[in-house]
Structure formats: structure tokens, C-alpha cells
DOGU-835212 format. One line per field, with one value per residue: residue in one letter; residue number from 0; y, z negated, x negated of N, C-alpha, C in turn. Coordinates in steps of 0.05 Angstrom, whole numbers, m for minus. Layout:
BEGIN
r <- (A / ...)
k <- (NUM / ...)
n_v <- (Y / ...)
n_w <- (Z / ...)
n_u <- (X / ...)
ca_v <- (Y / ...)
ca_w <- (Z / ...)
ca_u <- (X / ...)
c_v <- (Y / ...)
c_w <- (Z / ...)
c_u <- (X / ...)
END
This chain:
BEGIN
r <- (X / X / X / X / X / X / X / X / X / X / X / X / X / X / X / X / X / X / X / X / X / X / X / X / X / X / X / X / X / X / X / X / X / X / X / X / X / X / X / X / X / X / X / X / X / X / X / X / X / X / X / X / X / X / X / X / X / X / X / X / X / X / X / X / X / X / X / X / X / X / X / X / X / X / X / X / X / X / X / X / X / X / X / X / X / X / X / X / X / X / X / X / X / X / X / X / X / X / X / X / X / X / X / X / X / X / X / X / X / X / X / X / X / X / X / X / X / X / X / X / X / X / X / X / X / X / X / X / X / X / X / X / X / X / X / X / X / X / X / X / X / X / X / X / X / X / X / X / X / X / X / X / X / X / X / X / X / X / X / X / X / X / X / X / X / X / X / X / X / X / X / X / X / X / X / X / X / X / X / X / X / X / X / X / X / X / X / X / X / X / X / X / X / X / X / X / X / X / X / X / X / X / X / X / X / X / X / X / X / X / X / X / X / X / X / X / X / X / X / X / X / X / X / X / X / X / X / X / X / X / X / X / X / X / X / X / X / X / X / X / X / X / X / X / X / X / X / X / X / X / X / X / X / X / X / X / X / X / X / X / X / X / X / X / X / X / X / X / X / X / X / X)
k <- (0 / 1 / 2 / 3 / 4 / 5 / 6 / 7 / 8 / 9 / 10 / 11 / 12 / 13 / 14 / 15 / 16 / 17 / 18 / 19 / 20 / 21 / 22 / 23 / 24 / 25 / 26 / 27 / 28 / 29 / 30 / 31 / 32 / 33 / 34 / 35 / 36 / 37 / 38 / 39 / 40 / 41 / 42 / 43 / 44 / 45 / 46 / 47 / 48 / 49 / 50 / 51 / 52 / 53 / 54 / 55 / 56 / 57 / 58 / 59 / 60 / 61 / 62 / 63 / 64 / 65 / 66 / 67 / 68 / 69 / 70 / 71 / 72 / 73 / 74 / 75 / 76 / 77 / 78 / 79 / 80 / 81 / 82 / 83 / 84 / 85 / 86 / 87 / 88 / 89 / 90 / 91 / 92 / 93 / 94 / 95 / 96 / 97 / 98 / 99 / 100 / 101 / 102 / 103 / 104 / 105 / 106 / 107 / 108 / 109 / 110 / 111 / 112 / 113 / 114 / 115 / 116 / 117 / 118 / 119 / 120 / 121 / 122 / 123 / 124 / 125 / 126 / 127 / 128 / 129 / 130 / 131 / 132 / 133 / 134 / 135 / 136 / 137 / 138 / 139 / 140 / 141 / 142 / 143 / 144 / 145 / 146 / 147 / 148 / 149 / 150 / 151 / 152 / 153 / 154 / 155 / 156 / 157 / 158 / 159 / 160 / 161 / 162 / 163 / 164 / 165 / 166 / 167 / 168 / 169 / 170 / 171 / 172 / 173 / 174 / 175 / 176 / 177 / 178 / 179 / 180 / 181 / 182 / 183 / 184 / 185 / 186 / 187 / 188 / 189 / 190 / 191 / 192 / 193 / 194 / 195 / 196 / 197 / 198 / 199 / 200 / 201 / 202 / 203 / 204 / 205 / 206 / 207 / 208 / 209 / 210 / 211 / 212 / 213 / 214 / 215 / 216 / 217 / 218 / 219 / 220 / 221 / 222 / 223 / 224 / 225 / 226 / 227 / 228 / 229 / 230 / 231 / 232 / 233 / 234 / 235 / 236 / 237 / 238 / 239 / 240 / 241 / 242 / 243 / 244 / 245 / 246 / 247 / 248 / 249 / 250 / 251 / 252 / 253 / 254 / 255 / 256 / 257 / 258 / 259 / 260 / 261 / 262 / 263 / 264 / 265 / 266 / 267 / 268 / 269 / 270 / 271)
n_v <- (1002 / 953 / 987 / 992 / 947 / 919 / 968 / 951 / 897 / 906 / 943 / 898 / 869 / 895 / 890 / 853 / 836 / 873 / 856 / 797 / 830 / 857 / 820 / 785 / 826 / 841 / 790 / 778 / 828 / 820 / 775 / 785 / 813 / 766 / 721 / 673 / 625 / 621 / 632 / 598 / 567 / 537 / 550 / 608 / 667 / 719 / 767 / 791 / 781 / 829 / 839 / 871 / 868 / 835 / 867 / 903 / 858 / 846 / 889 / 898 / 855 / 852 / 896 / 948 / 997 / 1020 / 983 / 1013 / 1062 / 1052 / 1031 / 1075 / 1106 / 1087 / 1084 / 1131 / 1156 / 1120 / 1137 / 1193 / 1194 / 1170 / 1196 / 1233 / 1221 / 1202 / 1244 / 1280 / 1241 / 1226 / 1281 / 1290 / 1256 / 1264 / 1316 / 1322 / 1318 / 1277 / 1231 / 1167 / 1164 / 1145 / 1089 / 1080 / 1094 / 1045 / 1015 / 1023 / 1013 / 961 / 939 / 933 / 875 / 839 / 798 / 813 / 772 / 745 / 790 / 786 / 757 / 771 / 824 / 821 / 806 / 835 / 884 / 868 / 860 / 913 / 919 / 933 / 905 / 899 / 954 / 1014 / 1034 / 989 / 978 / 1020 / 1045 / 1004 / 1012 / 1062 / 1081 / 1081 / 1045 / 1045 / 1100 / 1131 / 1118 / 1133 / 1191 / 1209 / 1216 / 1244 / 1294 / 1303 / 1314 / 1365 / 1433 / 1456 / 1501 / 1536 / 1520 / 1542 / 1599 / 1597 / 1599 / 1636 / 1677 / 1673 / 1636 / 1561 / 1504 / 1465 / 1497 / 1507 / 1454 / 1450 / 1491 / 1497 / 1441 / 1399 / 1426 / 1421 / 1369 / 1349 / 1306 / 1254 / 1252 / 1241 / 1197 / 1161 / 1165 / 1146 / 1093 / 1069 / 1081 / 1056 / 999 / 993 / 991 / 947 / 910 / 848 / 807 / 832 / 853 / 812 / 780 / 816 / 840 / 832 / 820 / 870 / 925 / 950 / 932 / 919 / 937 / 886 / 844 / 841 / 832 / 781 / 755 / 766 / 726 / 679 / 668 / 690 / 644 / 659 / 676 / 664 / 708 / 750 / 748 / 766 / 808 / 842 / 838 / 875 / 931 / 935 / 947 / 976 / 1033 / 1039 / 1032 / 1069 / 1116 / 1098 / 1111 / 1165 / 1184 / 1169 / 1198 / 1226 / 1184 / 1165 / 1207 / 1218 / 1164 / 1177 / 1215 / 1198 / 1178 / 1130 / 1154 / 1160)
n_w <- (m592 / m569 / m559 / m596 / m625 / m596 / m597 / m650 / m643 / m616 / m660 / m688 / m660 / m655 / m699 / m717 / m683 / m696 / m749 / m736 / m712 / m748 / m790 / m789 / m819 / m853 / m886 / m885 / m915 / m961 / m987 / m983 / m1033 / m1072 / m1128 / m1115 / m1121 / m1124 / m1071 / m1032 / m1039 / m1022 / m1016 / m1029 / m1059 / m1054 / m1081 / m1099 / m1132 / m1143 / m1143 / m1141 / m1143 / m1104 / m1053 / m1065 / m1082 / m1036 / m1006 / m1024 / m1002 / m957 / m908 / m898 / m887 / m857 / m806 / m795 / m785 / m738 / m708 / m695 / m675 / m627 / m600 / m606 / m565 / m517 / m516 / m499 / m455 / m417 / m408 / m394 / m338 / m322 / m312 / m279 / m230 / m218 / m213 / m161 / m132 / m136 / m118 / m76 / m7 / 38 / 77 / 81 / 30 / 13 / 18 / m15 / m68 / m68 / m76 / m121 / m155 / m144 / m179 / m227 / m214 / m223 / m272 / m328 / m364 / m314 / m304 / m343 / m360 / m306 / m320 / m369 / m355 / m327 / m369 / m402 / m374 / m363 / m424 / m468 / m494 / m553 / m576 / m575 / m531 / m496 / m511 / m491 / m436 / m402 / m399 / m385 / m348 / m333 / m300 / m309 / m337 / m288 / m251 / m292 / m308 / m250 / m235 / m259 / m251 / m199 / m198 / m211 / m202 / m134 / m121 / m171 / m166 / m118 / m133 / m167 / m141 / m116 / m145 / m158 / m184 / m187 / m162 / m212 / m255 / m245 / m265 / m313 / m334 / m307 / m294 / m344 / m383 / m373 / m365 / m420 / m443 / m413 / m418 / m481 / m481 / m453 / m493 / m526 / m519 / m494 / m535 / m581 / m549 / m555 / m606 / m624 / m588 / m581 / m555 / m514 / m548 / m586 / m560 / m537 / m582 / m642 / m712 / m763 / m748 / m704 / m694 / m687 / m720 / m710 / m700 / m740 / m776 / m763 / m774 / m821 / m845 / m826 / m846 / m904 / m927 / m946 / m989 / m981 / m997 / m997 / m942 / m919 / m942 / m931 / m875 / m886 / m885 / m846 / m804 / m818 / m816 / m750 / m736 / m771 / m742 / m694 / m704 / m705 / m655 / m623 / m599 / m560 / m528 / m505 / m489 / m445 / m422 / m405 / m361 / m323 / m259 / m205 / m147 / m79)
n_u <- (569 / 542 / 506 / 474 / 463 / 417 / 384 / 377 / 362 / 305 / 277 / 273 / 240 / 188 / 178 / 166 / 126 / 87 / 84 / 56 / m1 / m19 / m31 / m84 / m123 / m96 / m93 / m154 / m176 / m138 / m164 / m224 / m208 / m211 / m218 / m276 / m263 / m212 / m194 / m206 / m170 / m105 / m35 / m70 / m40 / 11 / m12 / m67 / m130 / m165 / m217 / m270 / m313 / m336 / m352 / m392 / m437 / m440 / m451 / m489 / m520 / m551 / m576 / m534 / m533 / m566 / m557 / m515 / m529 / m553 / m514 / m484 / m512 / m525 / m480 / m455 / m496 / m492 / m444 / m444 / m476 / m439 / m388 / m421 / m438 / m392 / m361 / m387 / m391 / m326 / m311 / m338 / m316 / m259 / m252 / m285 / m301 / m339 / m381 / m354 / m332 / m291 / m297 / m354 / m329 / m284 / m333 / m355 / m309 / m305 / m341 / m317 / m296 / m333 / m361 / m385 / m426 / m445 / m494 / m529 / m570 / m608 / m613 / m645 / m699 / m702 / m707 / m753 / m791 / m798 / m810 / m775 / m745 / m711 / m705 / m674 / m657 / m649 / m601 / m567 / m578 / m559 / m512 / m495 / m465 / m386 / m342 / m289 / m282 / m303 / m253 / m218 / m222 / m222 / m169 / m144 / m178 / m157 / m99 / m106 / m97 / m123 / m130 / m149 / m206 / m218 / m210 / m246 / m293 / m291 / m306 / m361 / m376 / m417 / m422 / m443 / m424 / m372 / m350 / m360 / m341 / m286 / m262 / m281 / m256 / m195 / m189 / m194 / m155 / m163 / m228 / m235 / m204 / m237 / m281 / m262 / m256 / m301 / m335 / m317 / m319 / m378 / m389 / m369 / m399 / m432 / m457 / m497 / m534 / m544 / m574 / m622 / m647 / m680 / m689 / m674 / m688 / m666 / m616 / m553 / m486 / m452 / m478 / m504 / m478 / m456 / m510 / m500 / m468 / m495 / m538 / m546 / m515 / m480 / m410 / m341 / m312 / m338 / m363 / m320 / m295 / m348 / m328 / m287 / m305 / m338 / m296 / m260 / m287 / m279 / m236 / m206 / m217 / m199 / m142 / m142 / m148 / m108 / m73 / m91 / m102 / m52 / m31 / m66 / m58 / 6 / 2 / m39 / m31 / m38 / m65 / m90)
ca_v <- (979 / 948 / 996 / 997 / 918 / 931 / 979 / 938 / 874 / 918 / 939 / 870 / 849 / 918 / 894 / 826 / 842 / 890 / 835 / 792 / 843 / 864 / 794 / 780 / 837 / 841 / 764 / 788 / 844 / 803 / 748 / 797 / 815 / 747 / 698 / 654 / 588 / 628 / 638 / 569 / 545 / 534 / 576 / 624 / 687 / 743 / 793 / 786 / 788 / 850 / 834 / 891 / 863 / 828 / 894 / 913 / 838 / 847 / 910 / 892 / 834 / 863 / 933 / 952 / 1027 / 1010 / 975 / 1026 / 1080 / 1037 / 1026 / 1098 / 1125 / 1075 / 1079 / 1153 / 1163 / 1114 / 1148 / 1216 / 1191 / 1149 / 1222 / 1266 / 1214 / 1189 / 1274 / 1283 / 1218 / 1239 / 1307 / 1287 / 1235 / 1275 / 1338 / 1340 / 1301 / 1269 / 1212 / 1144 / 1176 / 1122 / 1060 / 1078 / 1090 / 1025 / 1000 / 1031 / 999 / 931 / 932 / 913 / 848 / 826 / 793 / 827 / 748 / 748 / 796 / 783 / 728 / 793 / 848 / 812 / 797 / 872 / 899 / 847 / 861 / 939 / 926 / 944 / 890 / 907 / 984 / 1029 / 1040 / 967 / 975 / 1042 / 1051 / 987 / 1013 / 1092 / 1091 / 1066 / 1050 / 1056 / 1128 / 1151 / 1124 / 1156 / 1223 / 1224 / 1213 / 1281 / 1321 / 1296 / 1326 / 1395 / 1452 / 1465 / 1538 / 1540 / 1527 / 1561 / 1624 / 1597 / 1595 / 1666 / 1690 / 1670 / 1602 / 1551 / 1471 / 1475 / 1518 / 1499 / 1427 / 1448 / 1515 / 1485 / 1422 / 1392 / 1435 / 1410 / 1340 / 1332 / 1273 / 1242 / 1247 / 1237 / 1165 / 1144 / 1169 / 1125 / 1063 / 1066 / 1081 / 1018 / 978 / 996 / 987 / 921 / 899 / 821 / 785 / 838 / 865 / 790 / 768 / 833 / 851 / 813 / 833 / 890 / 954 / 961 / 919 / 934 / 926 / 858 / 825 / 848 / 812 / 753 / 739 / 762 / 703 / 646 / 672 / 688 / 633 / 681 / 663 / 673 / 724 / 767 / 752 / 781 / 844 / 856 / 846 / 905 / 954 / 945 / 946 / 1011 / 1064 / 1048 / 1029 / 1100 / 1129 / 1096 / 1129 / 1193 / 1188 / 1158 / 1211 / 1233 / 1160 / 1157 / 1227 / 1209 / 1142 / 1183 / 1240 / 1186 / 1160 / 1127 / 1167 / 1145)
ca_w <- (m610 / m551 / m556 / m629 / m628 / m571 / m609 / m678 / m642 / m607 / m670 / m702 / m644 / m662 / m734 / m717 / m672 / m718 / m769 / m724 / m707 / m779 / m809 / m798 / m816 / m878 / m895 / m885 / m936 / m991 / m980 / m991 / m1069 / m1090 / m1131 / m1091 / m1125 / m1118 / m1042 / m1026 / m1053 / m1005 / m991 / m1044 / m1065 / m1043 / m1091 / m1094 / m1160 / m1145 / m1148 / m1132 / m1139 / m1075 / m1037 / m1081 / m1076 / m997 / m994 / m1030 / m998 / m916 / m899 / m887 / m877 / m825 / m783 / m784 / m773 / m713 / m691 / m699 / m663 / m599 / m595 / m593 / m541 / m497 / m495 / m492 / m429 / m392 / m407 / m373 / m312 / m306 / m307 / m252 / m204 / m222 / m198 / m133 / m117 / m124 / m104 / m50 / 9 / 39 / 93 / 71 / 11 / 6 / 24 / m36 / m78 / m70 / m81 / m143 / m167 / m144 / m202 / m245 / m212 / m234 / m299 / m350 / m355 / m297 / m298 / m360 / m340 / m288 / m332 / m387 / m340 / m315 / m389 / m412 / m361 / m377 / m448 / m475 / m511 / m587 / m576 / m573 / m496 / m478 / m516 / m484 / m415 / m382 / m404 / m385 / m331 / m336 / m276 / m319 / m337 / m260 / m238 / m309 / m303 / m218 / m236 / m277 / m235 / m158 / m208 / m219 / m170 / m126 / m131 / m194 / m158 / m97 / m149 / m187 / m124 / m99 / m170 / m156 / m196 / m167 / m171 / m241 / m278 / m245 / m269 / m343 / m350 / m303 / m300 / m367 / m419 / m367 / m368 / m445 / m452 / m401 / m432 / m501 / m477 / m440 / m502 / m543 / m499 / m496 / m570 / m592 / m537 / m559 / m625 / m627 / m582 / m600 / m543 / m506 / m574 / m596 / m534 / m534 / m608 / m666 / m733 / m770 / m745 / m682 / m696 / m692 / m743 / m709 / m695 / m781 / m795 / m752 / m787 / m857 / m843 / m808 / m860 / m933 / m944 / m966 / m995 / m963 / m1003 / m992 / m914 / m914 / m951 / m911 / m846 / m883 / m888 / m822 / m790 / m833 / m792 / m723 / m741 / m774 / m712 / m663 / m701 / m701 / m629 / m610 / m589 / m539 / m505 / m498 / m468 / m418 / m404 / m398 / m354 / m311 / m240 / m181 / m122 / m56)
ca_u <- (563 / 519 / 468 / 472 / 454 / 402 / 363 / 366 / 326 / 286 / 262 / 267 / 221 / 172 / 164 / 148 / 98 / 62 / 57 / 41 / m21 / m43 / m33 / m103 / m128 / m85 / m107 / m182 / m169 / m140 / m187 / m243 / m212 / m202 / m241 / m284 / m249 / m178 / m193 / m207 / m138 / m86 / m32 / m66 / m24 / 13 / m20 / m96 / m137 / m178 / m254 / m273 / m344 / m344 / m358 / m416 / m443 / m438 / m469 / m529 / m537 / m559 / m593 / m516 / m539 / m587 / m541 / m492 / m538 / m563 / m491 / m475 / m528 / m523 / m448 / m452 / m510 / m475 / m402 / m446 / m484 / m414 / m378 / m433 / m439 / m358 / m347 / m398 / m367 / m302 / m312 / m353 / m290 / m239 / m249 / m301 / m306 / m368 / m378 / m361 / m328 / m272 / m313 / m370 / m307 / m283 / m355 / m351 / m276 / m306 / m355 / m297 / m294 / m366 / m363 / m409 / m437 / m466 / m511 / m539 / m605 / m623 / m613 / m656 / m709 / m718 / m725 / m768 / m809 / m799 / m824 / m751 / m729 / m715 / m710 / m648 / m653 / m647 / m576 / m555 / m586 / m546 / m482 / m493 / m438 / m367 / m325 / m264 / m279 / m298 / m228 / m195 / m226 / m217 / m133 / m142 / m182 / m142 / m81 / m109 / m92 / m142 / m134 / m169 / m232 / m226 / m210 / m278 / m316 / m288 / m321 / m387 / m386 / m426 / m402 / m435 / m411 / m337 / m351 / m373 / m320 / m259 / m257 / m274 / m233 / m168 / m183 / m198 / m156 / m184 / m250 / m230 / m192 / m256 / m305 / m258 / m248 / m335 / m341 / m305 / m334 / m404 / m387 / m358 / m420 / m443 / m459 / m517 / m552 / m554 / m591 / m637 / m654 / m680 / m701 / m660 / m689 / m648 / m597 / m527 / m467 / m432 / m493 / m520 / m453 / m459 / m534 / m495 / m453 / m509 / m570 / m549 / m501 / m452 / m391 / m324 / m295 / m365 / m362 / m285 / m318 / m370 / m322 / m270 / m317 / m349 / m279 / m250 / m294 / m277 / m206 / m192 / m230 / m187 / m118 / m142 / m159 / m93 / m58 / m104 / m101 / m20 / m20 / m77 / m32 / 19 / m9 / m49 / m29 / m53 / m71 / m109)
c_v <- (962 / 943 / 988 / 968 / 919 / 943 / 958 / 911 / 882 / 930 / 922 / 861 / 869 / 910 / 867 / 827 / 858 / 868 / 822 / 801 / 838 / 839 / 783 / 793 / 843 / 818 / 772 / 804 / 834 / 784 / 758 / 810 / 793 / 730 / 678 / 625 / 596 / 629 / 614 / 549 / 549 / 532 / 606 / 642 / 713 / 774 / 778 / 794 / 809 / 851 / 853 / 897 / 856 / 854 / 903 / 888 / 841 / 862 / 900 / 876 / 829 / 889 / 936 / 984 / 1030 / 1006 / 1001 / 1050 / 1073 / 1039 / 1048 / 1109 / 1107 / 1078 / 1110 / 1165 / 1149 / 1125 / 1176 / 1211 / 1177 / 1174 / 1236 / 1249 / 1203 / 1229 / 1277 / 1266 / 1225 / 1262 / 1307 / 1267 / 1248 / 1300 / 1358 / 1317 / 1299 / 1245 / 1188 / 1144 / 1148 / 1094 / 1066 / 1080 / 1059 / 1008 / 996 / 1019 / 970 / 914 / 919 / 882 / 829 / 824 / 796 / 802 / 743 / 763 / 807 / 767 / 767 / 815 / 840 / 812 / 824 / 887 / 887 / 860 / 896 / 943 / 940 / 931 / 906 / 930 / 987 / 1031 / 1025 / 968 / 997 / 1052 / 1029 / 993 / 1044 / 1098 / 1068 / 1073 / 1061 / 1078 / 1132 / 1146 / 1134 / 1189 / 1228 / 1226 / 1248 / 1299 / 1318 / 1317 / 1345 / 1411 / 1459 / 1493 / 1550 / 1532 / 1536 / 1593 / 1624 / 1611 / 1633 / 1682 / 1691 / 1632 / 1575 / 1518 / 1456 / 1473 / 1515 / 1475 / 1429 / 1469 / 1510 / 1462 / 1411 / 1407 / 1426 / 1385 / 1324 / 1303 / 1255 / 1228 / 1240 / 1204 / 1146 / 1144 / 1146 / 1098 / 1056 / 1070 / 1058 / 1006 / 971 / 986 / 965 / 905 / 874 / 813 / 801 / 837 / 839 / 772 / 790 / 849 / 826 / 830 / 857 / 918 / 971 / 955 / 922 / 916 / 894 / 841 / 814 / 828 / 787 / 732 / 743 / 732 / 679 / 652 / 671 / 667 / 652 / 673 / 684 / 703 / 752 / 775 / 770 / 809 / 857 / 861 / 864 / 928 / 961 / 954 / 968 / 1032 / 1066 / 1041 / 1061 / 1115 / 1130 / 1117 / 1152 / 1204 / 1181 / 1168 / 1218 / 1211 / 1156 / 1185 / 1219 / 1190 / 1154 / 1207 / 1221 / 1174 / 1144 / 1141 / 1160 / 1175)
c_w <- (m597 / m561 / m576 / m633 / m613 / m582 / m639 / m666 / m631 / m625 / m695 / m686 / m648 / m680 / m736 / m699 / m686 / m733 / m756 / m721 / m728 / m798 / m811 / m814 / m847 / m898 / m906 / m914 / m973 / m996 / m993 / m1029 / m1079 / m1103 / m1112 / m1099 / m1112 / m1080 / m1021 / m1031 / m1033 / m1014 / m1004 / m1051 / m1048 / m1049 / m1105 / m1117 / m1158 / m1151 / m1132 / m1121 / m1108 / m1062 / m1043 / m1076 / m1047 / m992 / m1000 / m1016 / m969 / m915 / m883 / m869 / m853 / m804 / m782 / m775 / m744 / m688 / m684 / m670 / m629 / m593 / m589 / m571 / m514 / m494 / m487 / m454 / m406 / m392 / m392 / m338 / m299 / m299 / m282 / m222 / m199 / m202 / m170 / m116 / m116 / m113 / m78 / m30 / 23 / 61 / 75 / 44 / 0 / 1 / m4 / m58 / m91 / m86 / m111 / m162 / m171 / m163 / m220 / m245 / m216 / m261 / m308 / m357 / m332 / m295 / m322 / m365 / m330 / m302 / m355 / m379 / m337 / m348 / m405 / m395 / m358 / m400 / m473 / m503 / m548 / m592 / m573 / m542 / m490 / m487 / m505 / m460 / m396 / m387 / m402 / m366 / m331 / m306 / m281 / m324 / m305 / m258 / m254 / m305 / m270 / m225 / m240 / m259 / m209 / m172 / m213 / m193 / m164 / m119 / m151 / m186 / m141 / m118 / m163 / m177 / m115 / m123 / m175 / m172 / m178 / m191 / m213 / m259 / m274 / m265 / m304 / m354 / m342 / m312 / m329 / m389 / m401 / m369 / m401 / m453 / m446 / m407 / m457 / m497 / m468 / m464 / m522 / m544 / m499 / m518 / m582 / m577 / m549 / m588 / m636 / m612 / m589 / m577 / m532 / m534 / m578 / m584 / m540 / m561 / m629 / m690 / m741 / m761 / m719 / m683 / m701 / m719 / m735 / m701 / m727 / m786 / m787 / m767 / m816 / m859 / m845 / m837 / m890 / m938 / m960 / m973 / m973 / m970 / m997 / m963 / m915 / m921 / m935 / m878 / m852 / m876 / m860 / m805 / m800 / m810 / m763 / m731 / m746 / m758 / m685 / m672 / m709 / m677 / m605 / m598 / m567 / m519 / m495 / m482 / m445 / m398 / m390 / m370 / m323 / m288 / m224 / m154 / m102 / m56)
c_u <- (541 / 499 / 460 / 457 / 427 / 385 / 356 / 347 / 308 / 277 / 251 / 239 / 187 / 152 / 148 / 122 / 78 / 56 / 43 / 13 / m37 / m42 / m68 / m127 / m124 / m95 / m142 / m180 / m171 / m156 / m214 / m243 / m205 / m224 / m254 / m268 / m216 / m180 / m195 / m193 / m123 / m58 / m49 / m35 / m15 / 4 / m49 / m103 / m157 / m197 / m268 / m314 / m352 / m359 / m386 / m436 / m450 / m452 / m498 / m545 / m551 / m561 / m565 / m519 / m547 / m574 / m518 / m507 / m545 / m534 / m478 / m495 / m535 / m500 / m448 / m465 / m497 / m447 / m419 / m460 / m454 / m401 / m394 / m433 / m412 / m356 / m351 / m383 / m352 / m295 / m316 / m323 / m272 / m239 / m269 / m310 / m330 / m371 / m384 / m348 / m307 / m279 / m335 / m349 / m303 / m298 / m367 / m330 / m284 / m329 / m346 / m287 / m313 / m363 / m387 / m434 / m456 / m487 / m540 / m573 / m616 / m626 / m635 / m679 / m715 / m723 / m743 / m791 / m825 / m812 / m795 / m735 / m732 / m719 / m684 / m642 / m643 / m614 / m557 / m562 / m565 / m509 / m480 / m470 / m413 / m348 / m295 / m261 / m285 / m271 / m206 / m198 / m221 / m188 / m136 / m148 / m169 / m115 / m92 / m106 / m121 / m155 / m150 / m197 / m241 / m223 / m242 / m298 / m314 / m302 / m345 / m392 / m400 / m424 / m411 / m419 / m378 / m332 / m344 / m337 / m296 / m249 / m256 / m252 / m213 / m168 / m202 / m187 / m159 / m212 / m255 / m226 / m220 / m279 / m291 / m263 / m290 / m341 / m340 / m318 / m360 / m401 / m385 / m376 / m435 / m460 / m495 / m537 / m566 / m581 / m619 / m654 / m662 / m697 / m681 / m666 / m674 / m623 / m567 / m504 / m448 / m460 / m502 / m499 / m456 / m487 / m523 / m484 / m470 / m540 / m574 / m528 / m490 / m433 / m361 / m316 / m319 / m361 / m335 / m298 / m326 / m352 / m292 / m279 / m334 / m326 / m264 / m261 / m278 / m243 / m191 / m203 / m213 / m157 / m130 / m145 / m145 / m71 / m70 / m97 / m74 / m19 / m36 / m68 / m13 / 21 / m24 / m29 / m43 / m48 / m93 / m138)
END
């Protein structure tokens, strides 16, 4: 009888935390089909009058295509570049030793303690001076390696038997072709969790782009929204619109992609 109690607020406490979550999310939503006078009433309704216009209104009203092609095509070059250089690290850290191997390591981990803030002035400053600004590079070259993938993908490969590459090596394989034909296909979820965790990041992107881009031709999808917001005097129920439809893709992206990340959690230790 306990347990029985025990499990029912544990998942009283489940359900409230989900709303909790999707309440804004849900709000946003209906907010985006309501009249603009009905949306501006206080508490409105619990069943939304279905203006289905908004959306159509929204689209027309910002080169939405643009930006998502923009956002598409930087968000995927950056997880494809942090995937080919976390694999490589990865590989070199765990499974082959080197002088100093632990100490660059480290040097590597202690990246994570440098707020992204800081180095924003200096990084601005070197592609400016590159000729960078307001191009695709300047948005995908400072973000080509992730520290969080080297130390996700080293967990994976320190856990693989090391038999499987002394067998490689006794076959003629050379570090290569182990890298590309062993390693990766065992530590897919690995690479999957880190291509996600850099997908979204990139995606959701405001603060660099904003600083480094102007004008619509490079311009990514949260910055397009931030000027839909500050530039057309849009109305609310428009803004809500425009911020479902940008928030739909990567949303149904992340649950399809969310199995991969709970086994990698799960699968993942720490090892020296």
C-alpha cells in the first residue's frame, strides 16, 4: 500500500512537471490561433478561435525560407565538422598514449570553464580582420570543435575492448580505416547525442550570429525572428506564429533523436 502511494505522487509530481514544461509552449500555440483583440484579453480562453491566418500573415511577412535554409545549412556543417574532429580527439585520448597525454586532456576539459562571453570582443576582432563577417564561415568555423563531444565520444571508445583493434591492426588496417570501420559504427550513440546536443545548439544560436551578420542573406532563424519581432511591428498573435513554426522542426528532431541520447546517458561513465 506504501509503494502503491509512493508511485501515485511520483507520478502526480511527473505530470506536474510536464505541464509545468509545455505550458509555455502550449500558451505560445494558442496565442498564435487567436484573434489579435481576443489575445490581448486577460485570462483569455481555454479553447482558441483558430485563425489559421496568422501563420500565412507571418510567413509572408520575413524571407522565412531563407533563414531556414541559412539555419539548416550552418547547423548541419557545424555538427558535421564537431563529429569528424570530437571522433578524431576522442580516439587519440582514449586509446593511444602520447607524452603529456593527461595534462593536454585536462587542457582540453578546462575549456568548459571559459564563458562563451568572454571570448566574444577577440573572436570578433580576428574575423573582422579576416574579412568574415556576414558569411557562413564566421558562423561555423568558431564552433567546429566541442569539448563536450571529445569527453562523450572518449567514455565510448576507453569502453570498447581493445582486442578489436589489435585484431584490426593484425589485418593490415592502419589507425584510419580502424577509426572510420571500428570505432565509429560502435560508438553511434555517442555520436548521434553529440550531433544532437550541436544541432540544437547551433540552431537556437542568437547571441554570436546577431553580433556577426546583418542583413537577411546569412542570417539565421532566431536572429530572422528577433528582427520579425523589433522591425515589422508585428502583432502578437503573428509573433506567437512565427515562433511555432520555427520551434516545430527542431522540437520533432530532438524526439526522434531521443532515444539515442538516454542510451548514450545510460551507457556513459567516467573513467581517468
Amino acid at each position: 500500500m506504501v509503494e502503491r502511494r509512493r508511485q501515485l505522487w511520483r507520478h502526480v509530481g511527473l505530470i506536474v512537471g510536464l505541464a509545468i514544461l509545455l505550458f509555455p509552449l502550449i500558451w505560445t500555440l494558442f496565442s498564435s490561433l487567436e484573434s489579435s483583440s481576443h489575445a490581448a484579453s486577460f485570462p483569455g480562453s481555454l479553447i482558441p478561435q483558430f485563425h489559421y491566418q496568422n501563420y500565412v500573415h507571418a510567413w509572408e511577412a520575413a524571407p522565412w525560407g531563407r533563414y531556414f535554409f541559412n539555419t539548416i545549412l550552418i547547423a548541419t556543417l557545424t555538427t558535421a565538422l564537431v563529429l569528424i574532429t570530437s571522433l578524431g580527439a576522442a580516439y587519440a585520448f582514449g586509446m593511444h598514449e602520447f607524452p603529456g597525454k593527461r595534462v593536454l586532456f585536462w587542457l582540453v576539459l578546462s575549456v568548459l570553464m571559459i564563458p562563451t562571453e568572454l571570448n566574444i570582443i577577440p573572436q570578433y576582432l580576428l574575423f573582422a580582420d579576416l574579412h568574415w563577417l556576414n558569411t557562413y564561415q564566421v558562423q561555423i568555423i568558431p564552433w567546429a570543435a566541442s569539448t563536450f563531444g571529445i569527453f562523450l565520444i572518449r567514455q565510448f571508445v576507453m569502453s570498447l575492448p581493445r582486442d578489436l583493434f589489435d585484431a584490426a591492426r593484425i589485418d593490415g588496417a592502419g589507425e584510419l580505416a580502424i577509426l572510420w570501420h571500428v570505432v565509429a559504427p560502435l560508438v553511434i550513440p555517442a555520436l548521434v547525442t553529440v550531433g544532437v546536443y550541436v544541432f540544437l545548439g547551433s540552431y537556437n544560436a542568437f547571441l554570436w550570429p546577431l553580433i556577426v551578420t546583418n542583413g537577411h542573406a546569412v542570417r539565421p532563424i532566431e536572429v530572422g525572428l528577433a528582427s520579425f519581432r523589433t522591425g515589422n511591428n508585428s502583432e502578437y498573435t503573428q509573433l506567437s506564429a512565427a515562433a511555432v513554426f520555427t520551434t516545430l522542426p527542431v522540437l520533432v528532431f530532438f524526439l526522434i533523436a531521443q532515444r539515442y541520447i538516454v542510451e548514450s546517458i545510460s551507457r556513459t561513465g567516467v573513467r581517468g
